[in-house]
C-alpha positions in Angstrom: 0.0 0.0 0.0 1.6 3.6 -0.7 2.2 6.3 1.6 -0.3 8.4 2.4 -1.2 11.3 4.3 -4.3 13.2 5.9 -4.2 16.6 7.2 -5.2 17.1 10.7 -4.6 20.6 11.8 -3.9 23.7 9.7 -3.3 27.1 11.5 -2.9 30.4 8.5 -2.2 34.0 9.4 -2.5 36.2 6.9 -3.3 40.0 6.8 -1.8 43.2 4.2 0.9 45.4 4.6 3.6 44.1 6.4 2.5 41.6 7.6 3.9 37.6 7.2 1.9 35.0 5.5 2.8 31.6 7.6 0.9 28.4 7.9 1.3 25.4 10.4 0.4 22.4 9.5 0.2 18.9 11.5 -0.7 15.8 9.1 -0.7 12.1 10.0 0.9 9.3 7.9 -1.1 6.0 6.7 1.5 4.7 9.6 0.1 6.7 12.1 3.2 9.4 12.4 2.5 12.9 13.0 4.7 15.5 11.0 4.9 19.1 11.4 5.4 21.9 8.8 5.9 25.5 9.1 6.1 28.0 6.4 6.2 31.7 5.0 4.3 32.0 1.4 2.8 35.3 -1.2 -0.4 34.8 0.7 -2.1 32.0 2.8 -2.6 29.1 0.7 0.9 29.8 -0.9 2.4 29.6 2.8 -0.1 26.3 3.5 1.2 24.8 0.4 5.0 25.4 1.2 4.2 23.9 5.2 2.8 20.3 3.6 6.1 20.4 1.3 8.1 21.1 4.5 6.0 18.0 6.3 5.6 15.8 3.7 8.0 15.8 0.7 11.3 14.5 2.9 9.2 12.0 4.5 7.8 10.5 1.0 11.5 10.4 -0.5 10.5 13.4 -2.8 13.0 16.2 -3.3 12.2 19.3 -2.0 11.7 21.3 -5.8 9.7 17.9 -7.2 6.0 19.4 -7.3 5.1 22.2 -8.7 1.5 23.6 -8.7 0.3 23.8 -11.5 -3.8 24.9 -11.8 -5.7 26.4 -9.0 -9.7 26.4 -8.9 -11.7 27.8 -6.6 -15.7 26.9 -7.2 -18.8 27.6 -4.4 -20.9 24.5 -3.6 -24.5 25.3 -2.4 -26.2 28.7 -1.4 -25.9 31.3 1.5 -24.2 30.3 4.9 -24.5 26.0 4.1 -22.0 27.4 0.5 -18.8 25.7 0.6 -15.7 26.1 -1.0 -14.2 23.5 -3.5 -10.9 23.6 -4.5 -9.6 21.8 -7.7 -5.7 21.9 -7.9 -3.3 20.5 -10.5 0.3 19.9 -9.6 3.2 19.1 -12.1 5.6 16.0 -11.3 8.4 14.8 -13.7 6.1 16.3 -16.4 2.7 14.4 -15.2 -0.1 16.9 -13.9 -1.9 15.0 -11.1 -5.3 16.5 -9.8 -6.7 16.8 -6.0 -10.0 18.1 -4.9 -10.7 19.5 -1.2 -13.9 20.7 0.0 -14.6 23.4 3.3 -16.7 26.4 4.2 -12.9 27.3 4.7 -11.7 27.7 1.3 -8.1 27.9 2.4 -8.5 24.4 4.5 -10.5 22.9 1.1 -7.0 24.4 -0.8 -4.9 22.4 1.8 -7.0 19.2 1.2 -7.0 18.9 -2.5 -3.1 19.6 -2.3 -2.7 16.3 0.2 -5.2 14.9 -2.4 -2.5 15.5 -5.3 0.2 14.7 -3.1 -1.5 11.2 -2.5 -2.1 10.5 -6.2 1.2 11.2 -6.9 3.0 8.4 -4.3 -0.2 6.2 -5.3 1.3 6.3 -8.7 4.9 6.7 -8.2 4.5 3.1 -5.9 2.3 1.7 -9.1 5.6 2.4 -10.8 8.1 1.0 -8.8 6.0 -2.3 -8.2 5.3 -3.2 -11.6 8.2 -5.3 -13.9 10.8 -3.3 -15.7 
């Protein structure tokens, strides 16, 4: 079974002027570790993105500049206060675009979502690679 990850806790501070875009993020591995990422990014989700790299990528045997985002959807689901957010990403990995969807009423938490969803597509695949005959 390959690696996965779910995202338990996500923490974004964001704001204009001079202030600094950081996330936290805390996600759990399929076995059962917790990792921890903290980052600085153009704006919230760009900081939430760059914390999963910081928890995730090392621990997957990714290098650090392997994934690249490549499309970035935001679309509203339902009316008035039950509306959520759905986010539809795209990242780019050794020339394959892999897609993850995340769904919120916080569309920087459905962003984080469909990113670990892309992230797990891509080590789904990548293990699909390695276990098949050469």
């Amino acid at each position: 079974m390959p690696k996965s990850y779910r995202l338990l806790h996500l923490q974004a501070i964001c704001g204009s002027g001079e202030v600094f875009r950081t996330a936290s993020v805390t996600l759990e591995s399929s076995d059962g570790r917790r990792l921890d990422g903290f980052a600085e990014g153009d704006g919230p989700v760009d900081a939430v993105y760059h914390a999963i790299n910081e928890a995730v990528l090392a621990d997957a045997g990714l290098p650090s500049r392997s994934v690249r985002l490549a499309e970035f959807v935001i679309k509203i689901e339902g009316k008035g206060t039950a509306a959520k957010g759905k986010a539809i990403i795209a990242i780019e990995s050794n020339g394959r675009e892999l897609y993850g969807t995340g769904l919120s009423t916080d569309i920087v938490e459905a962003s984080a979502l469909a990113y670990v969803s892309a992230l797990n597509h891509l080590l789904a695949e990548r293990k699909g690679k390695k276990g098949r005959p050469g």
